[in-house]
Structures are given as C-alpha cells and as structure tokens.
N, C-alpha and C positions, 0 to 999 in steps of 0.2 A: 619421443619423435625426434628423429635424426632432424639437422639443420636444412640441409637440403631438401628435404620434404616440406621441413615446415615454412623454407623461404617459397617454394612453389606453391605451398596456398594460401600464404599473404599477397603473393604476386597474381594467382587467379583469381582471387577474391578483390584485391585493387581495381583490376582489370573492371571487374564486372561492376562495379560503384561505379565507373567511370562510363560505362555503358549509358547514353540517355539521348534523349530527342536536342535537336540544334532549337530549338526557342522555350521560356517558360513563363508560367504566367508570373506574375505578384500572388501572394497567397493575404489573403485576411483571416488572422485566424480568432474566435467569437468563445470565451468558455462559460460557461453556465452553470453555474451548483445549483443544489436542495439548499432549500430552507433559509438558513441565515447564513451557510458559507459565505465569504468574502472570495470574488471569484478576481479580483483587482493584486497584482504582486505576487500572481504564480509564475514558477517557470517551465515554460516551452522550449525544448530540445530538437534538435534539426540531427541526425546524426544519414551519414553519406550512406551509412550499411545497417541491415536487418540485424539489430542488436541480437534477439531473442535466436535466431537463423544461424550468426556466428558460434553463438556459445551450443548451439545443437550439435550442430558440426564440428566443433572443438571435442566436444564430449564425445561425440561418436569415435574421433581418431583417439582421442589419449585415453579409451573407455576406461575408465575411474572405476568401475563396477556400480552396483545399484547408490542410488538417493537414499543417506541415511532416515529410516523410516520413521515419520512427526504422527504416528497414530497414538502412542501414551500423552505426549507431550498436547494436543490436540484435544483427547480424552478430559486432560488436567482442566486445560483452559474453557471447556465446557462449562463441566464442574465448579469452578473456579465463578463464572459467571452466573450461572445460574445460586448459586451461596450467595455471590452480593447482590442479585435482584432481590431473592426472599430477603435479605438485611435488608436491604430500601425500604421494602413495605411493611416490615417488624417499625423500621424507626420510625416509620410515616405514621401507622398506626398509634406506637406508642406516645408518641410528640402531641396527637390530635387527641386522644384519649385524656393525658395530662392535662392539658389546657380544657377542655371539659370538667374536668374533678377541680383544678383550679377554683372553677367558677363556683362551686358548689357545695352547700352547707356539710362538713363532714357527719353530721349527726342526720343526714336527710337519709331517707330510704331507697333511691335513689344511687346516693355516694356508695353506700354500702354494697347496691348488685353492682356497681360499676366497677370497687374498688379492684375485687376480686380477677376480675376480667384481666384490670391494668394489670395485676402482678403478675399474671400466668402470660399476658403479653412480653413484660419485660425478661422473665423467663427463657421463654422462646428465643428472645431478640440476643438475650449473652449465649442462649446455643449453638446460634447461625452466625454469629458476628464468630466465634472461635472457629467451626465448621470451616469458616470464609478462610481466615489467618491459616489455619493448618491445610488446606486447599492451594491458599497463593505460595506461603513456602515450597511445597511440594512441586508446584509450578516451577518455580524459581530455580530451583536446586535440580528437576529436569530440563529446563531450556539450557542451565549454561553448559551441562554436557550434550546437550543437541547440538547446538551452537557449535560447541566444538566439533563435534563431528563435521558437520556440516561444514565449518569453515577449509577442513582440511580435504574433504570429497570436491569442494568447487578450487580450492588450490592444483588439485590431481586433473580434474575435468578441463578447467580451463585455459590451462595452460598453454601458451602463445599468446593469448589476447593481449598482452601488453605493445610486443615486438609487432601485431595484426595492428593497434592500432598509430605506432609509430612510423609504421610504413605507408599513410596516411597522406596525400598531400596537403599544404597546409591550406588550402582555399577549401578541401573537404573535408575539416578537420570537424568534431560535434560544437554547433550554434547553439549558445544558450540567449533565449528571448524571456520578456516579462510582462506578462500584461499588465495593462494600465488601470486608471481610475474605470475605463469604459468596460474593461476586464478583455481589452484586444489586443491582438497583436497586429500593427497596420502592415499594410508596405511591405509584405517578407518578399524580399529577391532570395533568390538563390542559384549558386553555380549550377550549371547544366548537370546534367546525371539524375538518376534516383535519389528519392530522399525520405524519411521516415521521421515522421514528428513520435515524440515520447514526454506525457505529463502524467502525474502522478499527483496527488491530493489526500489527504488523514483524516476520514470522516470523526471530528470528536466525539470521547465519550463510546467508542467503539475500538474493535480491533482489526478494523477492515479500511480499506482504502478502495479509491477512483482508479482506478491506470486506464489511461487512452495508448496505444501505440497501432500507427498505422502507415500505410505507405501513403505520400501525399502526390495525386493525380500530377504527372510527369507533362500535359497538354491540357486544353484546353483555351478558353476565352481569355484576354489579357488581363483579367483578375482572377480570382475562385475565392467563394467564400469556405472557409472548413469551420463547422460549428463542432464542438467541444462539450456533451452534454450528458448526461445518466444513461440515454437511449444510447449511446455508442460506447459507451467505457468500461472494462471490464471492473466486476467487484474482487478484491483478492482479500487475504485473510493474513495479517501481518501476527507476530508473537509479542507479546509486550512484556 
C-alpha cells in the first residue's frame, strides 16, 4: 500500500476515534472469574479504536491471502489431550490400586486376583504415557512451523498498524488499568470519543482463555457500572 493511501486511512480512522458525545460518565469496571481465579491484578485496556475492526480492515487492503490453516495442528492438540487424560486416570488408578496391595498379605487370595489387574494396569499406563510423549512432540515440532507461518501472514496482513497507531493522539493513546484487592477498577474517566475495553485471562490447567472486548456506553448517568463475567466473555482456544 502506497504512503498516501495508507496516510489517508490513518487520518480517516483518527478522525472517527475522535468522533463522540461532549459529556461521559465515570466507568466502574467489576470482574468476576470461576472457581478459584484470582480476579484482584488483572489488566484492563482502554484502547480509543476497534482493535479487532482495525486489523480486518488492514487485512482486507494489504489482502495477505488465506489464514494459514491450524486444522492438523488442532487435530494434534486434541489428540494430545485426550493421551494425557487417559494418563491421569492409568496413574490414578494405579497409585490407588498400589497402596491397596500395600496393605495386604502377599500370600492372601485376595493379593493374588489383585496382583494381576495392577500389572496389566501398569502396562497400559507405559503405553499411554509414550502414546502422550509421541503426541506432544508431534504437536511441538507442528506448532513451531504454524507459528511461523502464521507469524509471517499477520506481518503481510497487518501491515500499517504500527504508523495507525503512532498517529495516535497521546490523550488517546491505549490505557492500561488494574484491578484491585476488590477486583475493580474504580473512577475510570476517560477523554471524550469512543472507547473499547480489552481483558484477557488463562483458564489454568487448560488451553483456553476469557477474552471480554467490548465498546463501552459512550452516555449515559454520571456513573455506569460494567460487570466483567463468563456470561459476557468470549472463550478462545490458545496453542500451548
């Protein structure tokens, strides 16, 4: 993309961030996780423009061609998970079974139908545990050529967002907020214009995450509360 094209839709896209109502409220922003997340030292992002919006539209002008395609690499990771569940329940089993025979007279009739069982358990457990290992490599060794692909198709796509967001004024610049002990963010002012909060969160022990991104109400009452919760956040599926 020529210079002059691409300074004409840094300068249209400026324009329109700066686009908003003359009064705004205070924002209270409230976040809430599952379970035992720690919802207290996340960060909340304030950014002046439709992050997800820009890079469409980037992509649409410098069309890069198709998204290098994550259906193998996705297959793997399946795969991959479903080998270390059945491992979970091999070592659970055999851990629990152990400690049974532990207890118990090896000369008992009893030990002896039990014995049998644990061996063909521990069997199982070194087939699924290798199963797993040659599963994760294969994972490994296709993410980091996704990876690459993928890094060099969002380099081609993306192309301007740097220059898009130095053209930036700095009062619009992206706000990074952090919630507190209470897990809030109190008191958010914000410059006039449109504004878009962005948080993100790492469900442990999984390979998915929270993402909230949303446009936050440009009027209303001299507060708004925005609640921050599973019921509004989308789930995404990260590569590990």
């Amino acid at each position: 993309m020529n210079s002059g094209r691409l300074t004409y839709v840094i300068v249209f896209a400026t324009i329109l961030c700066l686009a908003g109502c003359s009064t705004k409220p205070s924002y209270y922003v409230e976040l809430t996780l599952p379970g035992d997340l720690s919802c207290s030292g996340i960060e909340i992002m304030l950014l002046s423009y439709d992050y997800d919006g820009v890079l469409d539209s980037l992509a649409q002008i410098n069309n890069p061609g198709p998204r290098p395609d994550s259906t193998e690499l996705m297959t793997l990771l399946d795969e991959y998970r479903n080998a270390l569940t059945r491992q979970t329940r091999y070592a659970d089993s055999v851990s629990s079974l152990h400690e049974r025979l532990e207890k118990m007279d090896v000369k008992s009739i009893e030990y002896k139908k039990l014995y049998p069982l644990f061996q063909a358990l521990e069997k199982a457990l070194q087939k699924v545990s290798a199963e797993q290992k040659s599963t994760y490599e294969r994972y490994m060794s296709t993410r980091a050529s996704y990876n690459t692909m993928l890094n060099e198709w969002r380099q081609s796509a993306y192309q301007g967002f740097d220059e898009f967001k130095e053209n930036i004024p700095p009062e619009r610049k992206t706000k990074i907020e952090t919630t507190g002990n209470d897990c809030m963010v109190k008191k958010l002012n914000l410059p006039l214009g449109d504004w878009w909060l962005h948080s993100e969160i790492t469900i442990p022990g999984t390979n998915q995450k929270l993402v909230w991104d949303m446009m936050l109400p440009a009027t209303g009452p001299d507060s708004l509360h925005i609640l921050l919760d599973e019921s509004n956040a989308e789930r995404e599926l990260f590569f590990i």
